[in-house]
N, C-alpha and C positions, 0 to 999 in steps of 0.2 A: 763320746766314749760312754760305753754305758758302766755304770757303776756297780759293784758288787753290793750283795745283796747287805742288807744292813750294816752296812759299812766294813763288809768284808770279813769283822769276827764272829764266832763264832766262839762264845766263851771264852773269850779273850785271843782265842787261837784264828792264824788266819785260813779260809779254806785254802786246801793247797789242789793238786791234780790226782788225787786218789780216785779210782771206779767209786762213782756212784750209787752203783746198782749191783746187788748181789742177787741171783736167781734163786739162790739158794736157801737163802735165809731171808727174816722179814726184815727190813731197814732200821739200823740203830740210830737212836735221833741226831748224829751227825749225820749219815747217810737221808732222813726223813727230814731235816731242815734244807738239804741241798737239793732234793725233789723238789721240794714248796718253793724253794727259789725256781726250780727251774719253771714249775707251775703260773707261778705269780710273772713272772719274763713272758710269760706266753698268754697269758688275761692280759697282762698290761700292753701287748701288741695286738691283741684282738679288739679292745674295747680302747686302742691308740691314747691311753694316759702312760705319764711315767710312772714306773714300778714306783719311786719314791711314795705316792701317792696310793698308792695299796696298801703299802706298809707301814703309810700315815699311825700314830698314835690316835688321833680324833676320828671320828666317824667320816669327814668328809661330807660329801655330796650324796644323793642315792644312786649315780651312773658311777659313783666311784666305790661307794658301795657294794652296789651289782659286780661291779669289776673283782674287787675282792673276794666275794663272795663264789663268784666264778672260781677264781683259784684256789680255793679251799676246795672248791666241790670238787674239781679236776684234780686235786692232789690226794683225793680221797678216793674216787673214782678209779682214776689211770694208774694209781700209784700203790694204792693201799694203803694209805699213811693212816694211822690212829686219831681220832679226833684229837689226843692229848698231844701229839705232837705236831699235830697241825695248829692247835693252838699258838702252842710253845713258837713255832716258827714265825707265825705271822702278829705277835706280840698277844691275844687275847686268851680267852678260855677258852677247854676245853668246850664245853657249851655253847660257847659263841659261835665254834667251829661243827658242830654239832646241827646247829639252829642256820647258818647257814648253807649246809648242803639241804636240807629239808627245803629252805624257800628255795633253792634255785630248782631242786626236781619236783617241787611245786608250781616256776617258770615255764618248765619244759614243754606244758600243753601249750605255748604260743610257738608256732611256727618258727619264728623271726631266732629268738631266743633257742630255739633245740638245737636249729642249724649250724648256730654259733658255736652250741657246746657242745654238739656232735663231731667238728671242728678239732676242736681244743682235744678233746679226747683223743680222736684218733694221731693226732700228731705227736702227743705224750704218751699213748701208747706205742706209735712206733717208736720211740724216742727211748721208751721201755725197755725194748725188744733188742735195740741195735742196743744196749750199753751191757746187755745181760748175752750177748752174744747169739741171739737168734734170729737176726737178719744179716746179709752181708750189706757193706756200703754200698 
């Protein structure tokens, strides 16, 4: 069973089944914490760790690292999330969230690595698309 994201609250609130994604406006940091989840579910199956281990408080490993750092870039990238609430979501600074999108599209001129996050992108960006209504299933 996979587990919700940080133990399911969210300021004390649990998330419930509200839309996601609004076309229309920019994502308020309920809506921009449940991107980042959705971001961090989709590094954490790219790079096959459990999400638990993204969301680690400790730095980890550097492939876990990487992993992390991936989903920040992807939830900044595909999503448009603010560094300040990518921070917020994934426990660190803004800075932190900042400094990791820099080194991964600093990454990016390794082949191996683009692919990955060429990947990631395009599936959160469709992911995007279908929840703001402009794809069909």
């Amino acid at each position: 069973m996979i587990q919700p994201f940080a133990g399911g609250h969210a300021g004390g609130q649990t998330l419930d089944a509200h839309p996601i994604w609004s076309p229309v406006a920019a994502p308020g940091p309920r809506t921009a914490r449940r991107l980042c989840e959705t971001a961090a579910f989709a590094a954490a199956a790219a790079f096959a760790v459990p999400v638990g281990e993204i969301h680690a408080v400790s730095r980890r490993s550097s492939y876990i690292a990487l992993a992390r750092q991936s989903a920040m870039y992807v939830a900044h990238v595909s999503f448009g999330i603010s560094f300040s609430d990518i921070g917020r979501a994934f426990g660190r600074d803004r800075t932190t969230a900042a400094h990791a999108c820099r080194l991964i599209e600093d990454r990016r001129d390794d082949p191996t690595v683009d692919v990955l996050l060429a990947s990631l992108e395009n599936a959160c960006r469709s992911l995007r698309r279908r929840l703001s209504g402009g794809a069909q299933p």
